[in-house]
C-alpha positions as CSV (number, residue, x, y, z in Angstrom):
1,X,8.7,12.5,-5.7
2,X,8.3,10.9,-9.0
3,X,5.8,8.3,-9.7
4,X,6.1,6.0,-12.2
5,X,3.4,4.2,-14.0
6,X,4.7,0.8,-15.6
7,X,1.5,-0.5,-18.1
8,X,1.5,-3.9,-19.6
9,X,-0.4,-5.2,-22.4
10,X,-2.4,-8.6,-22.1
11,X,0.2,-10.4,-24.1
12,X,3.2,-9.1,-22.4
13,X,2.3,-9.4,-18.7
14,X,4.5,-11.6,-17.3
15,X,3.9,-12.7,-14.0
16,X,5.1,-14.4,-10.4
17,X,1.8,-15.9,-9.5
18,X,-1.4,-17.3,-10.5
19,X,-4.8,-17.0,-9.6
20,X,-4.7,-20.1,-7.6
21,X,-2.1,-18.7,-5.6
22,X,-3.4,-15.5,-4.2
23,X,-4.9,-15.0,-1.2
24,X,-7.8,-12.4,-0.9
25,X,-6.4,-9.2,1.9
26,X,-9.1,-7.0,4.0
27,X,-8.1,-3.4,5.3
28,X,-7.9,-4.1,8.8
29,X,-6.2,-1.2,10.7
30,X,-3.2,0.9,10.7
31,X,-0.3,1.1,12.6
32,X,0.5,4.6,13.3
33,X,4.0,5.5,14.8
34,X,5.3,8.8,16.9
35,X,9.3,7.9,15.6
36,X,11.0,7.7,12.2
37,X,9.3,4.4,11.0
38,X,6.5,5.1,8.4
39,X,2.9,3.9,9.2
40,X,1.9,0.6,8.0
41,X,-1.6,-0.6,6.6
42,X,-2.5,-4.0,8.1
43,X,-4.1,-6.1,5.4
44,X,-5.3,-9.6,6.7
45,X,-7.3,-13.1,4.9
46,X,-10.6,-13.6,6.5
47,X,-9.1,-16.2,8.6
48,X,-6.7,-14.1,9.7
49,X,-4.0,-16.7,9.5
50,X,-2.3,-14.1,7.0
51,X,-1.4,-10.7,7.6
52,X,0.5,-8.4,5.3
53,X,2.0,-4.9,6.4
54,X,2.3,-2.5,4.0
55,X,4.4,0.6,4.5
56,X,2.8,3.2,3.5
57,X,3.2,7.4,3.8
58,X,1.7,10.1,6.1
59,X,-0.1,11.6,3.8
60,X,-1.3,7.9,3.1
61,X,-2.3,7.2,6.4
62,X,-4.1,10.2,6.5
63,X,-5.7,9.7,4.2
64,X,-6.9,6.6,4.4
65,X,-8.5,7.7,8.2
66,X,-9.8,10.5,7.0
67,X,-12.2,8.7,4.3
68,X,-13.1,6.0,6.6
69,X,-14.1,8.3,9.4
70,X,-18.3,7.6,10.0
71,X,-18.1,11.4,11.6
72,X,-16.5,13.5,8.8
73,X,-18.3,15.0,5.8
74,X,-17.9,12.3,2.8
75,X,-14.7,14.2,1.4
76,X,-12.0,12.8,-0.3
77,X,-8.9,13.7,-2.4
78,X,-10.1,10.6,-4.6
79,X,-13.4,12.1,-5.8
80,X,-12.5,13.8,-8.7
81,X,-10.1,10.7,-9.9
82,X,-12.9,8.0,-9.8
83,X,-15.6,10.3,-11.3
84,X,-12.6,10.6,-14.5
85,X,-11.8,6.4,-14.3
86,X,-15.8,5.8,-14.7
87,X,-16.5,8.3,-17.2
88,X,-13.6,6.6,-19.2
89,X,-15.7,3.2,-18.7
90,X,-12.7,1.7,-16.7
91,X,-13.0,-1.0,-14.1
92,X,-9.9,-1.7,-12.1
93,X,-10.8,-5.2,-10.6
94,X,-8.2,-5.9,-8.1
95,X,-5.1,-4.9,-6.6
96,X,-2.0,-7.7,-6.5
97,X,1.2,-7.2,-5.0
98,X,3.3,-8.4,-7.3
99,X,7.4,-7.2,-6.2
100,X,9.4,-5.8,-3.6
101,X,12.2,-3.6,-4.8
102,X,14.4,-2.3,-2.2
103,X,12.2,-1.3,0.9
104,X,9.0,-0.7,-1.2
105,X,6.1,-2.7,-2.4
106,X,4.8,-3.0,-6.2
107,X,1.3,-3.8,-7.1
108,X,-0.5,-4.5,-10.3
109,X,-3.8,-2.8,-10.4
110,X,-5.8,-5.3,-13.2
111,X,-8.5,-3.0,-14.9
112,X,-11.2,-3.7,-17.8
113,X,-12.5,-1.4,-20.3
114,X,-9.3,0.7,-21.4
115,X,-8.9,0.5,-24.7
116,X,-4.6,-0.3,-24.8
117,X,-3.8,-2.0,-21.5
118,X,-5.1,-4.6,-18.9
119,X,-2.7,-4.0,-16.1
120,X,-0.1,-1.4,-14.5
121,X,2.4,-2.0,-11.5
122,X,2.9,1.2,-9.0
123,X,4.4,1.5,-5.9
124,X,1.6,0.2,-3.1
125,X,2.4,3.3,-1.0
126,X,1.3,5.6,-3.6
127,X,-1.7,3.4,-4.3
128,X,-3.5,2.2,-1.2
129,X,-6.2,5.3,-0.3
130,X,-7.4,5.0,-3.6
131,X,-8.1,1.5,-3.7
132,X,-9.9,1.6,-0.3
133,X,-12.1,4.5,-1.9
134,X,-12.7,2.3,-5.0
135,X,-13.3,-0.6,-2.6
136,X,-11.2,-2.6,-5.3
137,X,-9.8,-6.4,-3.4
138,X,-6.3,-6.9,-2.5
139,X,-4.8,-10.3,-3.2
140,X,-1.1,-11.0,-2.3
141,X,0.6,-14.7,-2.7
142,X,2.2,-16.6,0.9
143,X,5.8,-15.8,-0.8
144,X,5.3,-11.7,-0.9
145,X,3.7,-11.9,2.7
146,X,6.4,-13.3,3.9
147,X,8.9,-11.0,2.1
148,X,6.5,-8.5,3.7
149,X,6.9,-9.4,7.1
150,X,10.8,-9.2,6.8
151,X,10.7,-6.1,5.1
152,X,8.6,-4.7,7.7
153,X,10.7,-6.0,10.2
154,X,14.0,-4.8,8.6
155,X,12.0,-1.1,8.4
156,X,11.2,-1.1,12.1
157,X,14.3,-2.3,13.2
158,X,16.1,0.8,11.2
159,X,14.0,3.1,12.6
160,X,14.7,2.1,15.9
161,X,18.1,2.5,15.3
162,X,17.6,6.2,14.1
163,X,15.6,7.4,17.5
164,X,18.4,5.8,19.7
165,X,20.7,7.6,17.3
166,X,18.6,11.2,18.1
167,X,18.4,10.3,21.7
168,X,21.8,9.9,22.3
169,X,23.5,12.3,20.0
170,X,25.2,15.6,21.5
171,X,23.6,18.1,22.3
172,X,20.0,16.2,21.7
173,X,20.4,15.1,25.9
174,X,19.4,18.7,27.5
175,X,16.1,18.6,25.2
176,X,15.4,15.4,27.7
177,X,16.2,17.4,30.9
């Protein structure tokens, strides 16, 4: 899988939103499935009048219980990656999703103290265990959580589609016996 980093300088970051518009997100659960469809991350306001799913991998999910499990030993694959970003005196301040592309979710991680750039947009699934270990806040706009929500919707929908497709396929029906 191929990750790709997209940084931004101050003077070039162009952008679908302003500070007025966002609405500060808190990690509020996961939603953990058994079929095809891919967990989601539940992110709400503190009103909870907005809630913004964010699909996210198993590893992901993972994870994210792992490190936020009171009864296991204070271990996570993040350790070693926020001991390098504060020894580089880097901040990352917040997390915005900024764009949906396809079925996947882009934020812009704003950051302080590197000595080039101010922002960089990566896919949320590869992003959101390491902003819940850096405890860095999510803020989203009404317009992308409700692009969410359809998204999400569409995603669920497909994977449905895809277990009725494995149940009734040909020779899948004496597994059920």
């Amino acid at each position: 899988m191929k990750t790709d980093f997209i940084f931004e300088k101050n003077q070039d970051d162009k952008f679908n939103f302003s500070d007025q518009d966002l609405i500060e997100l808190k990690a509020y659960g996961l939603s953990l499935n058994n079929d095809t469809t891919r967990p989601f991350l539940i992110l709400k306001d503190q009103s909870g009048d907005f809630t913004l799913p964010v699909g996210i991998s198993q590893i992901e999910a993972g994870v994210t219980l792992a490190q936020n499990n009171a009864h296991q030993f204070n271990s996570t694959p993040h350790a070693f990656l926020e001991k390098l970003i504060s020894s580089l005196d880097i901040i990352v301040e917040k997390c915005v999703f900024s764009e949906i592309i396809g079925h996947h979710q882009f934020v812009r991680l704003f950051m302080k103290g590197h000595p080039q750039y101010q922002s960089f947009k990566i896919r949320a699934d590869e992003a959101m265990s390491l902003c819940l270990h850096l405890k860095i806040p999510f803020f989203a706009t009404k317009n992308f959580i409700h692009k969410s929500k359809i998204m999400s919707t569409q995603l669920t929908e497909q994977g449905a589609d895809v277990s009725f497709q494995q149940l009734t396929a040909p020779g899948k029906r004496e597994f059920f016996h």
